[in-house]
N, CA and C atoms as a LAMMPS dump frame, in Angstrom:
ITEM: TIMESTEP
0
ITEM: NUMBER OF ATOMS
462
ITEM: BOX BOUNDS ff ff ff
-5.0000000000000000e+02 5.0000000000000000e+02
-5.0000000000000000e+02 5.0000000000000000e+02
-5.0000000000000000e+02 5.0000000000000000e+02
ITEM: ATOMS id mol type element x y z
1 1 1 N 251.754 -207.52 -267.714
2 1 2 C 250.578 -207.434 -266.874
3 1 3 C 251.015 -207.368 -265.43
4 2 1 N 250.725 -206.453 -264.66
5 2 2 C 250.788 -206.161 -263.528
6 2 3 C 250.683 -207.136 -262.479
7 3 1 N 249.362 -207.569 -262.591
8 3 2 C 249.147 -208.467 -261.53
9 3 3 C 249.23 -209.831 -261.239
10 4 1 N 250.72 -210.215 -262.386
11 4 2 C 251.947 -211.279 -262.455
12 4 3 C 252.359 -210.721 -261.496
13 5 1 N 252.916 -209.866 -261.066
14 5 2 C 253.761 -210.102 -260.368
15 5 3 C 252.894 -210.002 -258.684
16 6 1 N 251.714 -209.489 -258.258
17 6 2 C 251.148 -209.776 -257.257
18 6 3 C 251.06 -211.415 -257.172
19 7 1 N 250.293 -212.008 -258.115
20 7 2 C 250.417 -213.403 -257.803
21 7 3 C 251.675 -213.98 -257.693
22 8 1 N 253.054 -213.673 -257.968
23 8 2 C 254.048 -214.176 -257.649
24 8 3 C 254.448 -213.789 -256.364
25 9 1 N 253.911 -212.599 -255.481
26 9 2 C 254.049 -212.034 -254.65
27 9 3 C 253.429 -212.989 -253.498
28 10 1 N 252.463 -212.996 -253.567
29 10 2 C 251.161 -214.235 -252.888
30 10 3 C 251.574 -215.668 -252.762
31 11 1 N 252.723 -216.112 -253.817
32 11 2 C 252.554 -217.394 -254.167
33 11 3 C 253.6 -217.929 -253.198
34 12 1 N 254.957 -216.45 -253.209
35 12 2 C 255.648 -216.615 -252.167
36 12 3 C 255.574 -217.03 -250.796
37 13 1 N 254.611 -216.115 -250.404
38 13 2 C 254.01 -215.967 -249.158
39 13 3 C 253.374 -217.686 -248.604
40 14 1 N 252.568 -218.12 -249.706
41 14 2 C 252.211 -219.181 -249.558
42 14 3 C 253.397 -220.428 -249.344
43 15 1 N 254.236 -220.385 -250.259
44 15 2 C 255.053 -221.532 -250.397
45 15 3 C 255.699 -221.329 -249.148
46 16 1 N 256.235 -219.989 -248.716
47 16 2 C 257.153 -220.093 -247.567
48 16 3 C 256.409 -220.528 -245.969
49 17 1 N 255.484 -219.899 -245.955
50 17 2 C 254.02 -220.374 -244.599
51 17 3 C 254.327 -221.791 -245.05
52 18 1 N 254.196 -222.253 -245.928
53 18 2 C 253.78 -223.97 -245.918
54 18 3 C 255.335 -224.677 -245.678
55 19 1 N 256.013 -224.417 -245.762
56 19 2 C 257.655 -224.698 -245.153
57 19 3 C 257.387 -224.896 -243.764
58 20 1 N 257.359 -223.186 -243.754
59 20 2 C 257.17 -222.826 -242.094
60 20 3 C 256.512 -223.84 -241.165
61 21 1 N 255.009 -224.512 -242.133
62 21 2 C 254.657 -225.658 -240.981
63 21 3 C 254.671 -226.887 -241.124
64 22 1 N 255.712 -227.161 -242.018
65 22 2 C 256.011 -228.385 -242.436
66 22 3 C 257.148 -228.416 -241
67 23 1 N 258.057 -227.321 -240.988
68 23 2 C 259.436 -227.397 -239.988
69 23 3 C 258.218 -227.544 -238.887
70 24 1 N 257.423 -227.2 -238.075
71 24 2 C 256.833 -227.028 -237.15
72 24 3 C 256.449 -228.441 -237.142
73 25 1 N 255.357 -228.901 -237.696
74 25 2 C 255.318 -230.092 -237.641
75 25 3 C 256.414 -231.328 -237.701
76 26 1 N 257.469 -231.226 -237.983
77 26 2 C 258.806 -231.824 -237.978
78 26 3 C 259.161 -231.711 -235.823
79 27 1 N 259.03 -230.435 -235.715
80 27 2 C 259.617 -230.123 -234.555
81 27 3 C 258.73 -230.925 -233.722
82 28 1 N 257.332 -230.598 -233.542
83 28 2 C 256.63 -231.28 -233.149
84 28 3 C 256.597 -232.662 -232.752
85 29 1 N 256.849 -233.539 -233.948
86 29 2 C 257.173 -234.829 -233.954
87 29 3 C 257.885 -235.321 -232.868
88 30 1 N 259.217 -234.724 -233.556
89 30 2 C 260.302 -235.156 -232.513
90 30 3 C 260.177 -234.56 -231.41
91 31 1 N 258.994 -234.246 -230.66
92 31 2 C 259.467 -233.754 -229.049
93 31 3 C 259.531 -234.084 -228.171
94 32 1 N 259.784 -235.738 -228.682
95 32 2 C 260.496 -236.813 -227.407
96 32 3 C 261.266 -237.677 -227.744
97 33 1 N 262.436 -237.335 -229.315
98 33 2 C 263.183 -237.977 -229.883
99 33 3 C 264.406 -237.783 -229.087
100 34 1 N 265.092 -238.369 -228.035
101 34 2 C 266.525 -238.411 -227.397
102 34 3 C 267.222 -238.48 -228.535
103 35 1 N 267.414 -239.329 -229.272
104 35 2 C 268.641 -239.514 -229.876
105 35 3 C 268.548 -239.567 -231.136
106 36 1 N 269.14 -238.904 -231.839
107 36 2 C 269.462 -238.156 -233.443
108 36 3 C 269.933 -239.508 -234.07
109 37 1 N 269.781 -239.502 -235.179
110 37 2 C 270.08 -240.696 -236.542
111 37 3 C 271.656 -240.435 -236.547
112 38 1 N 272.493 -239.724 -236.361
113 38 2 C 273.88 -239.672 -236.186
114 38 3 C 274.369 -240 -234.425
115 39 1 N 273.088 -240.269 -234.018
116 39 2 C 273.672 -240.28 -232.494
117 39 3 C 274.534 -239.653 -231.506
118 40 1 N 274.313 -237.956 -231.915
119 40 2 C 274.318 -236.903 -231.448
120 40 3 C 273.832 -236.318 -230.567
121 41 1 N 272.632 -236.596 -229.634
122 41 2 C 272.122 -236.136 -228.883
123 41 3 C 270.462 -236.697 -229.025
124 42 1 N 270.19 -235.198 -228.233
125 42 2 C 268.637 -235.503 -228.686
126 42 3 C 268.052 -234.259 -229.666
127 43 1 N 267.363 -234.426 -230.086
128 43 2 C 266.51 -233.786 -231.52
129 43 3 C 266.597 -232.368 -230.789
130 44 1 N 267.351 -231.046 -232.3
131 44 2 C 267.191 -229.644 -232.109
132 44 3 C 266.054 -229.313 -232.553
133 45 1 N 265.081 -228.218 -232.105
134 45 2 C 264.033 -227.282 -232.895
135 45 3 C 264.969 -227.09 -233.759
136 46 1 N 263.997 -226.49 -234.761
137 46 2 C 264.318 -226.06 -235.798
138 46 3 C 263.225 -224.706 -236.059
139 47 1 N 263.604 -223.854 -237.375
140 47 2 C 263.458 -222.542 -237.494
141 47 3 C 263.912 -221.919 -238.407
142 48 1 N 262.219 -221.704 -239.52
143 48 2 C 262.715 -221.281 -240.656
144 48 3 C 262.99 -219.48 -240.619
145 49 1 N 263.815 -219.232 -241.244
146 49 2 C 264.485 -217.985 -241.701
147 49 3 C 264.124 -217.03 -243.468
148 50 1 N 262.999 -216.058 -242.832
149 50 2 C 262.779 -215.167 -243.763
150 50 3 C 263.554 -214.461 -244.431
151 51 1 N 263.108 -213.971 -245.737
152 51 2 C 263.879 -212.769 -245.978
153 51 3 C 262.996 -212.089 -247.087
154 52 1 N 262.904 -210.972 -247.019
155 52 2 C 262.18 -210.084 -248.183
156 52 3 C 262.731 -210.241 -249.037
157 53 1 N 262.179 -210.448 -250.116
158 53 2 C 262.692 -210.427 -251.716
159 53 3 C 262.324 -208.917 -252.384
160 54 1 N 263.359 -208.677 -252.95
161 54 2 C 263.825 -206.992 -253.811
162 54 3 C 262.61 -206.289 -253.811
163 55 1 N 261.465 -206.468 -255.144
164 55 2 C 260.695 -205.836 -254.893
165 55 3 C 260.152 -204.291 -255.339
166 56 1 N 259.513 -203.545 -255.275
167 56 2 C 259.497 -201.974 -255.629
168 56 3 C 260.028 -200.886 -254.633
169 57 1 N 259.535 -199.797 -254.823
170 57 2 C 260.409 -199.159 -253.774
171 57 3 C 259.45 -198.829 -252.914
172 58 1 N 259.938 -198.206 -251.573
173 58 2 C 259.206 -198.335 -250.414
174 58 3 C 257.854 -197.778 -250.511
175 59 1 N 257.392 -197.618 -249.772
176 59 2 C 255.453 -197.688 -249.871
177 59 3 C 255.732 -195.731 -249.947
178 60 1 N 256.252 -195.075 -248.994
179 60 2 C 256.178 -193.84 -249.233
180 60 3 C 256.946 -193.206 -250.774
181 61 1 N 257.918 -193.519 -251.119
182 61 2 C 257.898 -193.324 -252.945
183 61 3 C 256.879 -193.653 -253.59
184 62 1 N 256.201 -194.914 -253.247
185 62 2 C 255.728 -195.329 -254.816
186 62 3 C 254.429 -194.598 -254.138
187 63 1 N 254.175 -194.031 -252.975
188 63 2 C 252.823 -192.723 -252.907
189 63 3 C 253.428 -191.661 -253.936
190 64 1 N 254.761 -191.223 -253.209
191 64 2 C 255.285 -189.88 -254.159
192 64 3 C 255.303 -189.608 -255.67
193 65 1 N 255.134 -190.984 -256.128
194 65 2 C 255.273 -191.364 -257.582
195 65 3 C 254.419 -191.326 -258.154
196 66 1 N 253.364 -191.997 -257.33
197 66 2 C 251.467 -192.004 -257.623
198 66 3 C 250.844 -190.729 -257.652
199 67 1 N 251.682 -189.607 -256.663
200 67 2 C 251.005 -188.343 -256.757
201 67 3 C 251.507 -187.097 -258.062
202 68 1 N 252.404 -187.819 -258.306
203 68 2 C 252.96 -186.596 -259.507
204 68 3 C 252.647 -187.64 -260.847
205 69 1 N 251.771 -188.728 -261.189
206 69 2 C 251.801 -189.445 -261.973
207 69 3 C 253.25 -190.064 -262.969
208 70 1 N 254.072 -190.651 -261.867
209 70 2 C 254.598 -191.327 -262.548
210 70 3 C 254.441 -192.453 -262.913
211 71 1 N 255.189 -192.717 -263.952
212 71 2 C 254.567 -194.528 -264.942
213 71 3 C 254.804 -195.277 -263.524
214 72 1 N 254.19 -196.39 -263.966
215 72 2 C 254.402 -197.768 -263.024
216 72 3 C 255.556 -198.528 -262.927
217 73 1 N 257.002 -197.837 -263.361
218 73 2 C 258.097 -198.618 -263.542
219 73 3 C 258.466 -199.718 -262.244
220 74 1 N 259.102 -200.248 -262.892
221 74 2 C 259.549 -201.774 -261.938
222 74 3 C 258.57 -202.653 -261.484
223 75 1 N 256.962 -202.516 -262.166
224 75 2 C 256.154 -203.2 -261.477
225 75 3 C 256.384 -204.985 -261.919
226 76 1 N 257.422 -205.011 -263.355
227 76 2 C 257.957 -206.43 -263.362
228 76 3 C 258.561 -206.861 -262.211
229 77 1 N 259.095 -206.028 -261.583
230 77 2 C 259.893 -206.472 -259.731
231 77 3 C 258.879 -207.225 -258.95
232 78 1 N 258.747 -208.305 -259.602
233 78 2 C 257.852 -208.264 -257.592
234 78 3 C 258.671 -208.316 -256.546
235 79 1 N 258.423 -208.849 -255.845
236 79 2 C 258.912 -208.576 -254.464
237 79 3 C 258.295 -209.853 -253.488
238 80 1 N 258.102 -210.562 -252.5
239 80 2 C 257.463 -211.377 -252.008
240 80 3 C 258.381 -211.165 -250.635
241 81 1 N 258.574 -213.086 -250.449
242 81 2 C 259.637 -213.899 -249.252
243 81 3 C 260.304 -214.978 -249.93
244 82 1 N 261.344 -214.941 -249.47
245 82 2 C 261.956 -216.38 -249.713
246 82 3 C 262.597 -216.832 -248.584
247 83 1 N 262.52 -218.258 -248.169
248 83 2 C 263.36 -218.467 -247.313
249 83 3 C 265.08 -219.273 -247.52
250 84 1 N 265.626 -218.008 -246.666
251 84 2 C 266.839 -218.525 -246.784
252 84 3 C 267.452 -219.212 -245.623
253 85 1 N 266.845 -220.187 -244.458
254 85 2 C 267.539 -220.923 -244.293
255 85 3 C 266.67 -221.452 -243.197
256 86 1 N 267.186 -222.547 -242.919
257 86 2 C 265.89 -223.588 -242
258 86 3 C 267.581 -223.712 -240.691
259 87 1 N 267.562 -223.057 -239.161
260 87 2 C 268.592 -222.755 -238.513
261 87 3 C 268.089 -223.671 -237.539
262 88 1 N 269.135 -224.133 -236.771
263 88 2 C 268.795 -224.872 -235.2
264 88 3 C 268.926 -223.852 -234.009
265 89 1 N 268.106 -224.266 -233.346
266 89 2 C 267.594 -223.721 -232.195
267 89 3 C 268.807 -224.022 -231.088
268 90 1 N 269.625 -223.353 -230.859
269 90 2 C 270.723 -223.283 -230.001
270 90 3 C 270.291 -223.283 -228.668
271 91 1 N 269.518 -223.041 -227.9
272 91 2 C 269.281 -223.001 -226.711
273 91 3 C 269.19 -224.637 -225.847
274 92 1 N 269.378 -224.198 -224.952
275 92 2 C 269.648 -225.336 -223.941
276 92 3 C 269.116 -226.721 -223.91
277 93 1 N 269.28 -228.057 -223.728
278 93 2 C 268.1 -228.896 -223.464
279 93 3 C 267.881 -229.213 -221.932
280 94 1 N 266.383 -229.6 -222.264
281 94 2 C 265.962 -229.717 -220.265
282 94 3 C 266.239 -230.513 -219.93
283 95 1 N 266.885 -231.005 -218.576
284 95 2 C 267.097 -232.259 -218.382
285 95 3 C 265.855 -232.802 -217.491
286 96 1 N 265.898 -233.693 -217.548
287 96 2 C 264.823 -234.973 -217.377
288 96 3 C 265.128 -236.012 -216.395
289 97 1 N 264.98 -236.291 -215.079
290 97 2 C 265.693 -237.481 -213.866
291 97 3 C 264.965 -238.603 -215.104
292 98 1 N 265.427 -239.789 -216
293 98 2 C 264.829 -241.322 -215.632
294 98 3 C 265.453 -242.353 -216.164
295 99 1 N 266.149 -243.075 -214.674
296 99 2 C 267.564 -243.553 -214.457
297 99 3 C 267.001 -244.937 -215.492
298 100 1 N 265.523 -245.06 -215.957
299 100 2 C 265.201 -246.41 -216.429
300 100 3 C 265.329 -245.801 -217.705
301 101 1 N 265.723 -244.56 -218.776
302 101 2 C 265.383 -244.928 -219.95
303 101 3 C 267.279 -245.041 -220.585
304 102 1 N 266.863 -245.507 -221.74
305 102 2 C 268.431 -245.867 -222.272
306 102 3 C 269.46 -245.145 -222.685
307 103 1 N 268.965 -243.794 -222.834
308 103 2 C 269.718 -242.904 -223.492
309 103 3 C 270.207 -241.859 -222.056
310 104 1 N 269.781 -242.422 -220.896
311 104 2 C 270.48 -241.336 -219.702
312 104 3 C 271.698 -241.983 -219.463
313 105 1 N 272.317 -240.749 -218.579
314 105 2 C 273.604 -240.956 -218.64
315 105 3 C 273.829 -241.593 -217.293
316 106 1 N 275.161 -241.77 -216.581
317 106 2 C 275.21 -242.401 -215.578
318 106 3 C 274.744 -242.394 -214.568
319 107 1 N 273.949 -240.633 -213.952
320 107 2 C 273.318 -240.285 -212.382
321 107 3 C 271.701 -240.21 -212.956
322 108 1 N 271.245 -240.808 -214.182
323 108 2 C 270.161 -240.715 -214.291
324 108 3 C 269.35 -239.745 -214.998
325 109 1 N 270.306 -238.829 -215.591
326 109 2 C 269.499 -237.932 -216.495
327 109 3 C 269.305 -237.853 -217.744
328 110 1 N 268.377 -237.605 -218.243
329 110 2 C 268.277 -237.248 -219.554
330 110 3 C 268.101 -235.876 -220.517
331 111 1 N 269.035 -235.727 -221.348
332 111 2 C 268.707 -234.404 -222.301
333 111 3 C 267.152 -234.86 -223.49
334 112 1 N 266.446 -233.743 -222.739
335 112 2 C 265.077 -234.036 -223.54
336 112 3 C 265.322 -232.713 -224.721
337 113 1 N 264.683 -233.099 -226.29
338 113 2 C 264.439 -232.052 -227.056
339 113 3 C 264.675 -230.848 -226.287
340 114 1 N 265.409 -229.58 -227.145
341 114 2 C 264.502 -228.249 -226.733
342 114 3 C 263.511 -227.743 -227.39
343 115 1 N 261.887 -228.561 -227.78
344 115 2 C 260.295 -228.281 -228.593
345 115 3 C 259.875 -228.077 -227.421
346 116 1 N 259.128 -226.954 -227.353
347 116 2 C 258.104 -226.401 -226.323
348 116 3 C 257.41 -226.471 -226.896
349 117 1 N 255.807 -227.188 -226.684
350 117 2 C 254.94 -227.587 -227.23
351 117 3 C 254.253 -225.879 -227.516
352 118 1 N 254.391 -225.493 -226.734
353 118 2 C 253.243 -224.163 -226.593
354 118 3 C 253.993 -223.216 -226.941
355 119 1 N 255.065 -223.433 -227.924
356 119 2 C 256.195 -222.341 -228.772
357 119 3 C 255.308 -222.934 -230.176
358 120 1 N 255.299 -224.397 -230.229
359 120 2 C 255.14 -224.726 -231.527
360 120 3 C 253.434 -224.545 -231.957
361 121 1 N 252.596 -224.93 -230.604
362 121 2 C 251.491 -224.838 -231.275
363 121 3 C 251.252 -223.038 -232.014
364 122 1 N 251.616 -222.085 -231.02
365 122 2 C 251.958 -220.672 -231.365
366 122 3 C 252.35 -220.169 -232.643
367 123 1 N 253.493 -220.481 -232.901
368 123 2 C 253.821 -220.276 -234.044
369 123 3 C 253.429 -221.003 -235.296
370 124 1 N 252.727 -221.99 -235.284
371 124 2 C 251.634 -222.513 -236.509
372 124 3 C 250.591 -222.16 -236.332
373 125 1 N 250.116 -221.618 -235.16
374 125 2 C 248.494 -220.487 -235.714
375 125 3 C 249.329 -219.127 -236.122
376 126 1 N 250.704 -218.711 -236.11
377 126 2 C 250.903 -217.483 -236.623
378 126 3 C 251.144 -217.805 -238.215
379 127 1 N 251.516 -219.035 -238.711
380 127 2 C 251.751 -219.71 -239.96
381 127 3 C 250.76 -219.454 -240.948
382 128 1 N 249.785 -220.248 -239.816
383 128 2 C 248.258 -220.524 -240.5
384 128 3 C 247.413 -219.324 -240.726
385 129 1 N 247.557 -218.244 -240.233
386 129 2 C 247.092 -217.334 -240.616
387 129 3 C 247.668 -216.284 -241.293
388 130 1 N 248.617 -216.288 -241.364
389 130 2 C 250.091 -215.789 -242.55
390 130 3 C 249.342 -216.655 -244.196
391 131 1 N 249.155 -217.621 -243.547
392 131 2 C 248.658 -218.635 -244.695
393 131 3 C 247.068 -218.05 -245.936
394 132 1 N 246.859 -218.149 -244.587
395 132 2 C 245.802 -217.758 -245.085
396 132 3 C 244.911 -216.451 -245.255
397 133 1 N 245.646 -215.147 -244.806
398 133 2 C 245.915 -213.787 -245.27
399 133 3 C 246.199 -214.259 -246.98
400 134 1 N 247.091 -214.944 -246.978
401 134 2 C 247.499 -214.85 -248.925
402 134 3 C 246.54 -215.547 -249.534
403 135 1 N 246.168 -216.702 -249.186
404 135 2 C 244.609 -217.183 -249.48
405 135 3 C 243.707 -215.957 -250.037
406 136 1 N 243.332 -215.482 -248.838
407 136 2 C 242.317 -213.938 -249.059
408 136 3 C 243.133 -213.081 -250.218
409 137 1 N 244.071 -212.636 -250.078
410 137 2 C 244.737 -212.111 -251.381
411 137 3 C 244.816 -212.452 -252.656
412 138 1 N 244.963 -213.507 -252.753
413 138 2 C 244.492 -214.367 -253.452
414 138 3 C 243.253 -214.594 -254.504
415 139 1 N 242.337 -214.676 -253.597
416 139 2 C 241.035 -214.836 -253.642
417 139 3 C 240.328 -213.399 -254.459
418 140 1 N 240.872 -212.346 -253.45
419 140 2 C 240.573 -211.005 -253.983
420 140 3 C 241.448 -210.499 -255.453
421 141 1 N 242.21 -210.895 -255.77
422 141 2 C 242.864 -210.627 -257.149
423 141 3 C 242.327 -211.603 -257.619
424 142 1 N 242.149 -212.665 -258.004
425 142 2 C 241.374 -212.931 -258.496
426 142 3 C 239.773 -212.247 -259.26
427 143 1 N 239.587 -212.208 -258.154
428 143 2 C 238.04 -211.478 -258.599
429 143 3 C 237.987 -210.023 -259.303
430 144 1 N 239.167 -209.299 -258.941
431 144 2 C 239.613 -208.341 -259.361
432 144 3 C 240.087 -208.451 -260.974
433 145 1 N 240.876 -209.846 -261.537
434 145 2 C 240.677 -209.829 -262.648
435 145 3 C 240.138 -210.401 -263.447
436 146 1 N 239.058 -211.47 -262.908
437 146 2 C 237.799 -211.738 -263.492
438 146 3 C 236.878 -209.895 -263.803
439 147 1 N 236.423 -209.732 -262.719
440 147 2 C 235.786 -207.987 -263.229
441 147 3 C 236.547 -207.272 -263.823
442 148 1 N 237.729 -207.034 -264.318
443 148 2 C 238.625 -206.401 -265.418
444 148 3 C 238.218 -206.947 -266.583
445 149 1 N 238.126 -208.688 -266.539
446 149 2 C 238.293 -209.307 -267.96
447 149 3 C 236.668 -209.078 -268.62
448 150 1 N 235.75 -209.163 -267.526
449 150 2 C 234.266 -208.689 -267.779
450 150 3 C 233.874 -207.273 -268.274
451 151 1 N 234.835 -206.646 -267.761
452 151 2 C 234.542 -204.835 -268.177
453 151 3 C 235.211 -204.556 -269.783
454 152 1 N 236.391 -205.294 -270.018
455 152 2 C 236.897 -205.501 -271.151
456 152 3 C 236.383 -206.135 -272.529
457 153 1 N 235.371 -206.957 -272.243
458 153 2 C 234.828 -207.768 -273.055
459 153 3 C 232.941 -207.398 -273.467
460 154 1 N 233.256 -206.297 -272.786
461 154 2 C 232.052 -204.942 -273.293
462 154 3 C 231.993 -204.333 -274.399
């Protein structure tokens, strides 16, 4: 059945968005954690890492294929996202003058997180609506094979 593998397609999409703002909300947290549980510094962003999964072949074949009626081969392929890797955010940390907190160094400064609040709120409304695009997809296959299973049972 075909539209196994759309819902595995969807389900992807979903599981990986919900990573995505789990790390966000992680980042979030810490965006005034100085000092790491290994006592390394202060807390990196973090940043999950996509990748397309295999899949059918590109959208202009499987037109070319559709127009000379070829079978539906490889539609067992789905295809989705997976993520392959949750990376640290290499860029700089800001420093901070305040000679009263404990973790500055001798002239008074401090390395604060590098979480930009207004990176993170950003990229969890791009999450959340990544999210919930597959929701709607979702939603619509569904109904799509409820009215199959109704036309069938005629």
């Amino acid at each position: 059945m075909a539209f196994l593998g759309t819902i595995n397609i969807v389900g992807s999409g979903l599981t990986a968005q919900q990573l995505r703002l789990d790390v966000i909300s992680e980042n979030i947290t810490n965006m005034s954690t100085t000092r790491t549980e290994n006592g390394e510094g202060p807390y990196r962003r973090k940043m999950v890492v996509f990748e397309a999964e295999g899949g059918r072949n590109s959208f202009r074949r499987a037109m070319a294929e559709a127009a000379v009626g070829a079978s539906n081969r490889g539609a067992e392929k789905a295809g989705g996202v997976k993520v392959t890797d949750i990376i640290e955010d290499e860029s700089d940390f800001p420093i901070s003058y305040d000679p009263t907190h404990p973790d500055a160094n001798d002239q008074g400064y401090l390395e604060m997180p590098n979480v930009i609040l207004v990176k993170e709120i950003t990229d969890a409304m791009a999450a959340t609506q990544a999210y919930s695009a597959n929701v709607t997809a979702f939603s619509t296959l569904k109904t799509v094979i409820a009215r199959g299973l109704e036309l069938g049972s005629r």
